[in-house]
Phi, psi and omega in degrees: 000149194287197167254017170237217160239166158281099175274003117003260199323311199259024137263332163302319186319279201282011141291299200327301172302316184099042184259133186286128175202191170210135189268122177240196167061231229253012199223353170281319187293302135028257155307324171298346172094038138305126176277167189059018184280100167250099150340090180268029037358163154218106176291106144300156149215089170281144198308145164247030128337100169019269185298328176288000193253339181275358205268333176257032157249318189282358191269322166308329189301316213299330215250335165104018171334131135253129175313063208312135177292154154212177201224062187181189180209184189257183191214123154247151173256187196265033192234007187081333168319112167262134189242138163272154179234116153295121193230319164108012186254135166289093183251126171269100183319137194255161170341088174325142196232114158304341182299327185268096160326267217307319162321333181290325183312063202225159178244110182236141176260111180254183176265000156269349190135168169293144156249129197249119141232112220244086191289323188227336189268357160272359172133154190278131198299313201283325165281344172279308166334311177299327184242018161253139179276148189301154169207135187278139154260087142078034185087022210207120142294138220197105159333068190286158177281154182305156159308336185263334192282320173303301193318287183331299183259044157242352208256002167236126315300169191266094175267118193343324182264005166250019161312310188248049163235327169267012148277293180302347186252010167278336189287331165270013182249338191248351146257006168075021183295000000 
């Protein structure tokens, strides 16, 4: 495997299934014409339906996913923000439920590159949905989340490599592209 994922492949996977989702985190910035952007990932907020959620358990299976063990949870505070709190306790991912959207909640190693899907805390699938636009990927048409929706989960917490991608997609929200 390269040093990123394929994203080919794993945006074919989850057309192939039909799983509703919008593409965020470093390959939504990405589409958008961030510069220096190299993915080591592909962050989903996938639809939290039932049926989308069993249609992206057969597509992980399909892909031979595993759950990255991790060692934190996620926090919300009482302004609604969320932050990870690295804690030092290991939790070992439990069984996919489509009823439980959160069981979904993973860093999974597939045999295309990493997959992130990320069900609630980058934003609700039907509000990122609303304001998001088609983008070609990698051959692929693909639901990217808006530049403001992106900002919102890069700027808590701030991490160095994500300065000048949240300079450039303020600069595209603010031109209203």
């Amino acid at each position: 495997m390269s040093d990123g994922p394929d994203l080919a492949g794993l945006l074919a996977a989850l057309d192939g299934h039909g799983v509703v989702h919008v593409v965020a985190g470093s390959v939504g910035a990405l589409a958008h014409g961030a510069p220096g952007v190299q993915p080591g990932d592909l962050d989903i907020v996938p639809a939290t339906d039932a049926a989308n959620l069993a249609r992206l358990a057969a597509v992980l299976d399909e892909l031979d996913a595993v759950a990255a063990t991790v060692t934190g949870a996620w926090s919300t505070d009482e302004q609604g923000e969320h932050r990870w709190v690295e804690d030092g306790v290991e939790r070992v991912a439990g069984p996919l439920d489509p009823e439980d959207p959160d069981s979904f909640d993973h860093s999974f190693s597939t045999r295309l590159g990493r997959l992130d899907v990320v069900p609630r805390i980058a934003g609700d699938h039907r509000a990122l949905r609303a304001r998001a636009v088609q983008r070609t990927i990698a051959g692929h048409e693909a639901w990217v989340a808006h530049p403001i929706d992106l900002l919102a989960g890069m700027t808590a917490p701030r991490r160095p490599k994500d300065v000048p991608r949240v300079r450039y997609l303020r600069d595209v929200a603010l031109r209203g592209e």
